[in-house]
C-alpha positions as CSV (number, residue, x, y, z in Angstrom):
1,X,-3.6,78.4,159.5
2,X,-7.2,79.2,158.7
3,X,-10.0,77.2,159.7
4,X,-10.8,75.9,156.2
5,X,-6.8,74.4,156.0
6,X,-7.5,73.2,159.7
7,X,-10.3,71.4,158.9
8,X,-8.9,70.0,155.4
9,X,-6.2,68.6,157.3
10,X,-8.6,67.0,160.1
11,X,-10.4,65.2,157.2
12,X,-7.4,64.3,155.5
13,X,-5.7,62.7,158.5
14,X,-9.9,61.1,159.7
15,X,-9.8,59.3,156.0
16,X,-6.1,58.4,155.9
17,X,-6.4,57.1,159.3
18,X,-9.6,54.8,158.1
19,X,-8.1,54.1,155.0
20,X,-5.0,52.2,157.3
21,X,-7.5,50.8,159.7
22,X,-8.9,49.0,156.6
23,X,-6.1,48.3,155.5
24,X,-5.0,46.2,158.3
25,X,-7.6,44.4,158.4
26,X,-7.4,43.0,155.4
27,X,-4.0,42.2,155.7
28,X,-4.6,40.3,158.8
29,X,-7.4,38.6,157.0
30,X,-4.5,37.8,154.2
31,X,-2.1,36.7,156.7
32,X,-4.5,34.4,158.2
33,X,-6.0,33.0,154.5
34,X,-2.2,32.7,153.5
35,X,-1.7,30.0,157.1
36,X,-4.7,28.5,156.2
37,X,-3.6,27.8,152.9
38,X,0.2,26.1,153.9
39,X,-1.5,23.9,156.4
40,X,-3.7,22.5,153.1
41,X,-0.4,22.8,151.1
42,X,1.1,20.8,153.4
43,X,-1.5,18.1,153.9
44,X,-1.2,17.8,150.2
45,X,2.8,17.0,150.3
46,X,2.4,15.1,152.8
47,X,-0.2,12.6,150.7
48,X,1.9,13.0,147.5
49,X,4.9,11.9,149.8
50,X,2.7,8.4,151.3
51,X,1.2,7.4,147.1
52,X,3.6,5.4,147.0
53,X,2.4,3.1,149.9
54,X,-0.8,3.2,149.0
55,X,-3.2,0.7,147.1
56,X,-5.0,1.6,143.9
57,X,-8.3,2.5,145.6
58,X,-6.2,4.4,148.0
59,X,-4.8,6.5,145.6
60,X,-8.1,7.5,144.2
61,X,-9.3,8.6,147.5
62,X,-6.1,10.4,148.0
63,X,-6.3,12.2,144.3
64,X,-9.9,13.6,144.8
65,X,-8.9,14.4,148.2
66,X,-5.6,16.3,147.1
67,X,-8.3,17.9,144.3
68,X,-10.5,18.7,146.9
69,X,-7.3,20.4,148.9
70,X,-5.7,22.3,146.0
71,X,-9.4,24.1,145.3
72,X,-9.5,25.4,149.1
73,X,-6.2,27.0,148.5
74,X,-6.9,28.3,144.9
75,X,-10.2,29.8,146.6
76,X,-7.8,31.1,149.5
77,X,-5.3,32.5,147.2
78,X,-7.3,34.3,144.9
79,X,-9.3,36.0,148.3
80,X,-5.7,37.2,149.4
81,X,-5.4,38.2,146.0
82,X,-8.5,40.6,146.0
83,X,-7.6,41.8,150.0
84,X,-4.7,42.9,148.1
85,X,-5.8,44.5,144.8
86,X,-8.7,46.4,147.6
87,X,-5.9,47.7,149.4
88,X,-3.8,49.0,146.4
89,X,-6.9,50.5,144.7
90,X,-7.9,52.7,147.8
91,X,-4.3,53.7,148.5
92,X,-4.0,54.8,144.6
93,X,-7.4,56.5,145.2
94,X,-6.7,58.3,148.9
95,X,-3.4,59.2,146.8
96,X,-4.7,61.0,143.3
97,X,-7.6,62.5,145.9
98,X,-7.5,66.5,145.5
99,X,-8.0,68.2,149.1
């Protein structure tokens, strides 16, 4: 092996190595936006499961509430969404890279 090879693979394997570190990260953050996002999801069953108990005014509150709710998760979704689109764009990058 020559010392330019040796030290294309060093690089190589330094930016692969980051490129996984980041990687994970962000699908921990995704992992942890996605848990976030069923414990809304289920607050919001679990007030379309009681509307039927409850009075008019009740129901109001309980709509913009559930509103309120179903904006945290779109806002959650669509960050996991991006984590993942990051991810996919650097790996196609670090792929079509010329060493």
């Amino acid at each position: 092996m020559t010392i330019e090879y040796i030290g294309k693979a060093d690089t190589m394997l330094a930016e692969y190595t980051a490129m996984l570190a980041r990687s994970d990260a962000r699908n921990a953050e995704a992992k942890a936006l996605l848990a976030e996002a069923e414990e809304l999801a289920a607050e919001v069953r679990h007030l379309e499961s009681t509307e039927f108990m409850m009075t008019p005014d009740e129901i109001a509150q309980s709509t913009a509430h559930k509103a309120m709710l179903s904006q945290q998760i779109d806002m959650k979704s669509s960050r996991v969404l991006r984590l993942h689109r990051e991810t996919f764009q650097e790996w196609e990058s670090w792929t079509t890279r010329q060493y």
